[in-house]
C-alpha positions in Angstrom: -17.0 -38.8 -7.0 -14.1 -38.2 -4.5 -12.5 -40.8 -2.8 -8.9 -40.5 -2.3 -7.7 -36.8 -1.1 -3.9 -35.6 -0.3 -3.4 -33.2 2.5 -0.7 -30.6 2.1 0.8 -29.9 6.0 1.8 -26.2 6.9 5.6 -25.0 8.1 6.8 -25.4 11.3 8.6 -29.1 11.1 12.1 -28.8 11.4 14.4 -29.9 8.4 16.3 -32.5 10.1 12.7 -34.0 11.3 11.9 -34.2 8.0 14.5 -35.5 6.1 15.3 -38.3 8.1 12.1 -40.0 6.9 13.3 -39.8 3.4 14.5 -43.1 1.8 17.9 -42.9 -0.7 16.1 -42.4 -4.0 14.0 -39.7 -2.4 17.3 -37.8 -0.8 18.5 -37.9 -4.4 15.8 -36.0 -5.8 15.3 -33.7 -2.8 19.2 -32.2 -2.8 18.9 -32.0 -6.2 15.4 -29.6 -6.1 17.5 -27.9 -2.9 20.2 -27.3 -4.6 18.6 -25.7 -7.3 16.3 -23.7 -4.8 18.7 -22.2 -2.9 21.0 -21.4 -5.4 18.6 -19.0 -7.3 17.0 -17.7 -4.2 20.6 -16.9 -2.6 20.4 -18.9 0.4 23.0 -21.2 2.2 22.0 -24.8 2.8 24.0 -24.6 6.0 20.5 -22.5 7.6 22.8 -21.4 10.6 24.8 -19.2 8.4 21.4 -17.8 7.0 20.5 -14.3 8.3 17.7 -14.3 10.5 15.0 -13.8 8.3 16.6 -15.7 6.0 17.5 -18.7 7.7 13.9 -19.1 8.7 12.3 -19.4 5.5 15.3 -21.4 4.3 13.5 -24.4 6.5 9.8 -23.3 5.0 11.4 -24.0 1.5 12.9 -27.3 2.5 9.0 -28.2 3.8 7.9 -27.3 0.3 10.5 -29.3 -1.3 10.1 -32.1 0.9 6.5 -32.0 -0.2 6.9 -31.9 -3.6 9.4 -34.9 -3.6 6.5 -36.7 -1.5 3.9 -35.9 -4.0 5.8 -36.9 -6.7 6.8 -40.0 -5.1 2.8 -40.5 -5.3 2.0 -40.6 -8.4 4.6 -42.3 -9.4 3.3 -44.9 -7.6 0.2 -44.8 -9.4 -1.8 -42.8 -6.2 -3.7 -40.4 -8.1 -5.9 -37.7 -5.7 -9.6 -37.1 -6.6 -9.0 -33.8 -4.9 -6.8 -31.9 -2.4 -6.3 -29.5 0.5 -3.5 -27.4 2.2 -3.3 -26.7 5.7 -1.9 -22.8 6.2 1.2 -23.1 4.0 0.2 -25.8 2.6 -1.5 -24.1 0.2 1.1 -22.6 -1.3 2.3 -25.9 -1.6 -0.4 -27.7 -3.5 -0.6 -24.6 -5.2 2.4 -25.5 -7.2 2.0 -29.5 -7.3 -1.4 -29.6 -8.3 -0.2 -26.8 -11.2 -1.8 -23.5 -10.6 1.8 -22.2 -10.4 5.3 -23.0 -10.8 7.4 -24.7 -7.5 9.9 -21.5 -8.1 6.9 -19.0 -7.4 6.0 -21.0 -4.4 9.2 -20.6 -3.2 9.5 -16.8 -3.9 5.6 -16.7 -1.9 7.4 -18.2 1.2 10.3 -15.8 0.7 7.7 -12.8 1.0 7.2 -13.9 4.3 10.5 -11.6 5.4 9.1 -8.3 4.3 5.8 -9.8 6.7 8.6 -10.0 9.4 10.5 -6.8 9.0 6.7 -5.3 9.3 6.0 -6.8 12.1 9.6 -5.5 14.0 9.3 -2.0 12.6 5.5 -1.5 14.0 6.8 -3.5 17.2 4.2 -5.8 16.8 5.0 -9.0 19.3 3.0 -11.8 18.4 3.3 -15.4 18.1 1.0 -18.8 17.7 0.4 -21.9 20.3 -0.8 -24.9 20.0 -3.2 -26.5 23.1 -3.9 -30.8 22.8 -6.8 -31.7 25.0 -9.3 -29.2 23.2 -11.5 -28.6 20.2 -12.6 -25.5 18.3 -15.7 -24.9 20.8 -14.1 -25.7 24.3 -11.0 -23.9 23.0 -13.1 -20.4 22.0 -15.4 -20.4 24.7 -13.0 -20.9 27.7 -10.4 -18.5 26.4 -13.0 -16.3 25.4 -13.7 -15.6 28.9 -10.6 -14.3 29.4 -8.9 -13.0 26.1 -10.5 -10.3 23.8 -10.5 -11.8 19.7 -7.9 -7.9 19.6 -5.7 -10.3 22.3 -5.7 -14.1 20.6 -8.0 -16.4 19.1 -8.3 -19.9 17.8 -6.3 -19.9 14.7 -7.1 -23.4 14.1 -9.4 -25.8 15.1 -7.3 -28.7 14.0 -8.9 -31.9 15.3 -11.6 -32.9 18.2 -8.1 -32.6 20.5 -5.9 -29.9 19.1 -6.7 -26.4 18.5 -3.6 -23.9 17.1 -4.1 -20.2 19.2 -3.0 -16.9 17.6 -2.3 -12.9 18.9 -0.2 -10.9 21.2 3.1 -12.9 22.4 2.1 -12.0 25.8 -1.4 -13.2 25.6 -0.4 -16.4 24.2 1.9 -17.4 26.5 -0.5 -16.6 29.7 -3.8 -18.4 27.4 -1.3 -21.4 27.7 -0.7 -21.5 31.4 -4.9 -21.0 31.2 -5.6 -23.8 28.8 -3.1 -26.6 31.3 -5.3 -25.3 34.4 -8.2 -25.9 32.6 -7.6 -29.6 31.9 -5.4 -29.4 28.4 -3.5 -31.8 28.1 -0.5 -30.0 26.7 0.5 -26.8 25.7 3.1 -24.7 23.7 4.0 -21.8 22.3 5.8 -22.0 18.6 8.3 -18.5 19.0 7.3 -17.4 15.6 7.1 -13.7 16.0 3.9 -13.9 13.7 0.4 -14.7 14.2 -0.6 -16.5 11.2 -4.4 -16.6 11.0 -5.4 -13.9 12.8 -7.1 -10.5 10.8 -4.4 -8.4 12.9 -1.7 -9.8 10.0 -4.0 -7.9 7.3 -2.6 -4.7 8.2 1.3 -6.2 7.5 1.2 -8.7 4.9 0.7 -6.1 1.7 3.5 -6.5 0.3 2.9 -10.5 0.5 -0.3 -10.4 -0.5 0.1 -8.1 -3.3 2.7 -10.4 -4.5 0.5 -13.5 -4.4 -1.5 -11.8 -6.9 1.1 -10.8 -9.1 1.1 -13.3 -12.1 -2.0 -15.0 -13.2 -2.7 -18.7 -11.8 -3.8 -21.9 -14.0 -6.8 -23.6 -12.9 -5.2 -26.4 -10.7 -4.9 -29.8 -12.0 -7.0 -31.4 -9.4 -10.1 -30.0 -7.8 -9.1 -28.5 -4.3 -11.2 -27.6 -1.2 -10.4 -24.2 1.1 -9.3 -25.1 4.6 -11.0 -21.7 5.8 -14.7 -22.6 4.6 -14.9 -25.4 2.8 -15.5 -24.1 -0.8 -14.8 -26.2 -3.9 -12.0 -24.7 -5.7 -11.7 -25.4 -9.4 -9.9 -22.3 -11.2 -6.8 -20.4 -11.2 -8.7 -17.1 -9.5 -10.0 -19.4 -6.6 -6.0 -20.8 -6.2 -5.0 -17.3 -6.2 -7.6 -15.7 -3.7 -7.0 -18.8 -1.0 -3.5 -17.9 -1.1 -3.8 -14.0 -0.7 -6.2 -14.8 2.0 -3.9 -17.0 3.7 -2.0 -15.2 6.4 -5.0 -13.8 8.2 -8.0 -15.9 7.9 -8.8 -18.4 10.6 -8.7 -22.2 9.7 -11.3 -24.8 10.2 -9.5 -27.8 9.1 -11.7 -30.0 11.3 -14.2 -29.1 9.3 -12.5 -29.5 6.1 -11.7 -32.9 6.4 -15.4 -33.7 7.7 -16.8 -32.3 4.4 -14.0 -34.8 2.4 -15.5 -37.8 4.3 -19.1 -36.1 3.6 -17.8 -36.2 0.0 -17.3 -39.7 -0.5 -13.6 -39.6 0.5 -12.3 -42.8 2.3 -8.4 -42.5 1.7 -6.5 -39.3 2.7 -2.8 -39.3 1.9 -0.5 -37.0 4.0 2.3 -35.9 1.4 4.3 -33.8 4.3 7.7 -36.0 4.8 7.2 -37.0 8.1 3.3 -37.7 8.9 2.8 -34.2 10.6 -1.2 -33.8 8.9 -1.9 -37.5 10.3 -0.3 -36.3 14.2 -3.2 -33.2 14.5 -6.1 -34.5 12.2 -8.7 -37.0 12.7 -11.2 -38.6 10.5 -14.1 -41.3 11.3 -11.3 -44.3 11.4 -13.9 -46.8 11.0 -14.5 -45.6 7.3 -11.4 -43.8 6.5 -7.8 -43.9 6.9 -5.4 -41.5 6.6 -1.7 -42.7 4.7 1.6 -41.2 5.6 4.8 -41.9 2.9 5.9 -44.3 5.7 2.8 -46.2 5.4 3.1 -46.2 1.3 
């Protein structure tokens, strides 16, 4: 029934690393979406002169018009997905190219992420998110979990058999990283977000985001979708809606997701972010599946 399934990438890749995979006619199409974009949302294209807040979801819409310009670029070439799923942001981006709701509410969802922020500062929360390469899910939760409390940091992510995204206190995740390199990982980072996406802490300051996800009604999405946080078959506009309200604080298994596609029947996964990011962190059995970047197509 499913064979061929596009993977929506979350934010985090920096503009310039994105647009320099895009070919001519696809630059073309991208300024024009920007320029349209930033316009209505009141943002400058040059993201330094952004204000702070500002200038950082200024590159999360440029990942969301980058992806929409990718997916696009799919179908026009006749690569048609049997289903989908959307890694962290991501799934406010398939959200609005598989049709549950327009590309300018996706763009106002990532602009919600400031009043998430201004929370954040005014409660002095200091948090932040990590990635660790040389772990999974279980190594990852078990080892730090001898030293870090889930109140502290937890796995965010499990990502991949190799790379696991950590989420919490700033403090914590900077000291879990120093922990994770003596204990044999191969490498890791910490992301200087100021948020802790996917950890239940950001319940209690992403209201106002939340509230707004749920603030017009969604269409039941063009192409069937699969959650990222436990593997449920999406289908209507409700489902869409509730993935997205859930989004900022629920822990993701996308390891698991994309072993549920392959259970599925899927054999062809197409990474629609600009510059291959889904293929860099995700694994699937390479034997019976391969996994397509927009270089690659």
């Amino acid at each position: 029934m499913f064979k061929r399934a596009f993977l929506f990438n979350g934010i985090g890749s920096k503009p310039e690393k994105l647009l320099v995979n895009l070919p001519p006619q696809l630059m073309e199409k991208y300024e024009c979406y920007l320029d349209d974009a930033f316009t209505r949302l009141g943002l400058c294209k040059d993201i330094e002169k952004n204000s702070a807040y500002n200038g950082r979801v200024a590159e999360w819409v440029i990942s969301l018009i980058c992806d929409r310009v990718v997916f696009e670029y799919y179908i026009e070439q006749g690569i048609i997905p049997d289903i989908g799923a959307g890694y962290s942001s991501g799934i406010v981006s398939i959200s609005a190219c598989f049709g549950s709701v327009s590309h300018e509410f996706a763009h106002d969802i990532i602009m919600m992420n400031r009043s998430t922020m201004k929370c954040l500062e005014a409660n002095n929360m200091k948090l932040d998110m990590g990635v660790i390469i040389g772990m999974d899910y279980q190594d990852a939760t078990e080892y730090l979990g001898r030293r870090f409390s889930p109140d502290e940091l937890i796995v965010g992510s499990g990502n991949s058999s190799f790379h696991v995204m950590i989420s919490g206190r700033a403090d914590k995740i900077e000291e879990a990283l120093g922990y994770a390199l003596e204990g044999g990982a191969l490498k890791a980072f910490s992301f200087g977000t100021g948020v802790a996406y996917h950890h239940p802490v950001m319940e209690a300051y992403t209201k106002e985001y939340n509230d707004f996800c749920a603030s017009i009604v969604y269409k039941d999405p063009l192409y069937p979708m699969i959650s990222g946080f436990d593997c449920r078959m999406i289908t209507t506009g409700d489902e869409v809606m509730r993935e997205n309200i859930i989004n900022c604080y629920t822990p993701i298994r996308w390891d698991l997701t994309l072993k549920k596609l392959e259970e599925m029947g899927v054999t062809e996964f197409f990474d629609v972010s600009a510059n291959g990011a889904v293929k860099k962190f995700s694994r699937v059995n390479r034997r019976k599946c391969k996994i397509y970047t927009l270089d690659e197509v």
